[in-house]
TILUMPA-107287 format. One record per residue (C-alpha): residue in three letters; x, y, z; residue number from 1. Coordinates in steps of 0.25 Angstrom, whole numbers, plus 2048, in hexadecimal, padded with zeros to 3 digits. Layout:
BEGIN
Ala:X:Y:Z:NUM;
...
# end
This chain:
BEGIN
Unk:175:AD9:A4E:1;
Unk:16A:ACF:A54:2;
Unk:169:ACA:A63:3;
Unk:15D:AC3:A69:4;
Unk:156:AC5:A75:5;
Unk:14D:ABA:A7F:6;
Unk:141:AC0:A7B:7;
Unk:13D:AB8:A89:8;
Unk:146:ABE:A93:9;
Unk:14C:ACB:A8C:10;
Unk:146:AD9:A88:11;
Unk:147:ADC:A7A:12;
Unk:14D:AEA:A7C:13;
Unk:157:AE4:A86:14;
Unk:15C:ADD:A7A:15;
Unk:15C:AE7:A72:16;
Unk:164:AEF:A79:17;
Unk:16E:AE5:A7B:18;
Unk:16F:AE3:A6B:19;
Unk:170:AF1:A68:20;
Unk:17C:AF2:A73:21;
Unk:182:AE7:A6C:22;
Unk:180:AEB:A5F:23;
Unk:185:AFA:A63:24;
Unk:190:AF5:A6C:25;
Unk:18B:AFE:A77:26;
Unk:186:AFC:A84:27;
Unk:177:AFD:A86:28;
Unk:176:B0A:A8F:29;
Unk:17E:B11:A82:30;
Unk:174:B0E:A79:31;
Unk:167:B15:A78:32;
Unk:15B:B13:A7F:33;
Unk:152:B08:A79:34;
Unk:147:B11:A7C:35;
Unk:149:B1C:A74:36;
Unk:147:B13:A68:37;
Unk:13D:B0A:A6D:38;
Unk:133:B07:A77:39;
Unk:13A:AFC:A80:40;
Unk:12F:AF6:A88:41;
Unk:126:AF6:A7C:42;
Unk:132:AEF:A74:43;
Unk:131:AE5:A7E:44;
Unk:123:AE3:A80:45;
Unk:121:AE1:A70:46;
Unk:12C:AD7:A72:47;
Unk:125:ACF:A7E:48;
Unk:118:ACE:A76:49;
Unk:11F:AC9:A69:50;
Unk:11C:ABC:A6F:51;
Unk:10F:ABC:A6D:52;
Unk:110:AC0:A5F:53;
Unk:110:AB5:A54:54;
Unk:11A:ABD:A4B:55;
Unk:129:AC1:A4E:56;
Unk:127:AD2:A52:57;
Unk:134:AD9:A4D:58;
Unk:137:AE8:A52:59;
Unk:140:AF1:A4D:60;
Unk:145:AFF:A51:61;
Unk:152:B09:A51:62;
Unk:15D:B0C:A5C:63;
Unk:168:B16:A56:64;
Unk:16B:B0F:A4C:65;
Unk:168:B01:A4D:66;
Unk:15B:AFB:A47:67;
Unk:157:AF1:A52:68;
Unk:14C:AE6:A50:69;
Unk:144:ADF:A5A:70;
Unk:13F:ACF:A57:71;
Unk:136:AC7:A60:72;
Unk:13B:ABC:A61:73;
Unk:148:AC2:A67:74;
Unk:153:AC8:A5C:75;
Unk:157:AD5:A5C:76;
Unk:15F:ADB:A50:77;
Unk:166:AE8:A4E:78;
Unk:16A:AED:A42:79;
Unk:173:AF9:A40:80;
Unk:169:B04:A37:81;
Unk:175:B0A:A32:82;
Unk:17A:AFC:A2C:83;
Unk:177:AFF:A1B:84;
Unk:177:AEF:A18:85;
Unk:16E:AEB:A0F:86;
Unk:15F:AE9:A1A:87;
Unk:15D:ADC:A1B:88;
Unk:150:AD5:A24:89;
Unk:152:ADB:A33:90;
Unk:14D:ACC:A37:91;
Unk:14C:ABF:A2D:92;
Unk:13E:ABA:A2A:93;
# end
């Protein structure tokens, strides 16, 4: 599943949330804290000075389940780690 975010107005872990409420047809107080998988504010702040970067920063890490990746320029996908499809590129060159 892949949703986007306003890499201007919204927090990336706000996003993320969202898509993983989505994706798990829960609500987001059900689900996990993002926290104990990853450091939120330092999520954000790698995010924020993406801009400054030259090249596209991609960031990937595990809740439950779900593998979820992180683009700077504003997509987010999740992909279900349990899913035993033949891997194909997590994002197209």
């Amino acid at each position: 599943m892949d949703t986007e975010y306003d890499d201007k107005t919204d927090a990336p872990v706000v996003m993320i949330a969202e898509a993983l409420a989505d994706v798990t047809g829960k609500e987001i107080a059900e689900l996990p804290p993002l926290h104990d998988y990853i450091d939120c504010g330092a999520l954000n702040q790698l995010f924020e000075a993406s801009e400054k970067l030259t090249g596209d920063v991609v960031l990937s890490f595990t809740v439950e389940q779900w593998n979820v990746f992180v683009r700077s320029d504003g997509v987010v996908r999740i992909c279900d780690g349990t899913d035993l499809n033949e891997p194909e590129p997590v994002f197209e060159a």
